[in-house]
C-alpha positions as CSV (number, residue, x, y, z in Angstrom):
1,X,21.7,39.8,18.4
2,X,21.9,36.5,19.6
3,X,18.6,36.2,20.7
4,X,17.2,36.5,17.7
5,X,20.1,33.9,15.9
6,X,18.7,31.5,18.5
7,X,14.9,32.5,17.6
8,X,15.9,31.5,13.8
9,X,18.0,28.5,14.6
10,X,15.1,27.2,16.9
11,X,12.3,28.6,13.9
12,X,14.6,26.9,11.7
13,X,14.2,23.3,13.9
14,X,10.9,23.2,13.9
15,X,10.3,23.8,10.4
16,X,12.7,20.7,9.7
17,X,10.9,18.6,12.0
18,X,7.7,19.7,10.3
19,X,9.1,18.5,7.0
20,X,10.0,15.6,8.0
21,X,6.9,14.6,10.0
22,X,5.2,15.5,6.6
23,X,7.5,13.3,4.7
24,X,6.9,10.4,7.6
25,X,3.2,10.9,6.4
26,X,3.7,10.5,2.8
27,X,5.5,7.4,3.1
28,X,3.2,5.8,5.3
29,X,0.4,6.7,3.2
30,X,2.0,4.9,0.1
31,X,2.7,2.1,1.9
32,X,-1.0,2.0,3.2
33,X,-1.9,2.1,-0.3
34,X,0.6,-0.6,-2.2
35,X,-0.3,-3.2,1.0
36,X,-3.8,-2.3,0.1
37,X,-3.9,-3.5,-3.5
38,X,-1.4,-6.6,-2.9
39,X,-4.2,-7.8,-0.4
40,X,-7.1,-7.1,-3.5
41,X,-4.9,-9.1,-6.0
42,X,-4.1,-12.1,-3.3
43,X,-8.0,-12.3,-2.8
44,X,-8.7,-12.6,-6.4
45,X,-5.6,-14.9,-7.0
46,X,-7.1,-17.0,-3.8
47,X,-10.8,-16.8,-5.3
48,X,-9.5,-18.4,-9.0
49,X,-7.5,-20.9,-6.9
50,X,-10.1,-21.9,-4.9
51,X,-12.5,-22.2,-8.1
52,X,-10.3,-24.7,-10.0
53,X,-9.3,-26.4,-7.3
54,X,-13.1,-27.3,-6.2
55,X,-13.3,-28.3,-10.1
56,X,-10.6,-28.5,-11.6
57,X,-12.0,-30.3,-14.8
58,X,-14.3,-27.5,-15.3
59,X,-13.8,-26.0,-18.7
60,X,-11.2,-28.5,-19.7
61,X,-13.7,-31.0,-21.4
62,X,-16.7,-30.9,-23.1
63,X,-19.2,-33.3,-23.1
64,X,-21.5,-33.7,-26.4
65,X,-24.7,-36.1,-26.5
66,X,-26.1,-37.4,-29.9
């Protein structure tokens, strides 16, 4: 009888560590994911920087000749 309490308990284990090591997964897939598009949105924040710093009168005048 023991035996097989100790076959559950250890059956029991493992199936929690499974769990968890599929929940570790998750999580570090999300995160892979969020620091993914923070990285896309600071490259096109650092392009439109970049642009109006280089000219940063473009767009702000216009010049008409007669």
């Amino acid at each position: 009888m023991s035996s097989i309490i100790n076959m559950m308990e250890s059956n029991v284990y493992s199936l929690r560590q499974a769990i968890n090591i599929s929940n570790i997964r998750k999580a570090m897939n999300q995160d892979q994911q969020s620091v993914g598009n923070l990285i896309k949105g600071m490259e096109e924040i650092n392009k439109k920087t970049m642009e109006l710093s280089l000219q940063p009168y473009k767009g702000s005048n216009i010049d008409i000749k007669l």
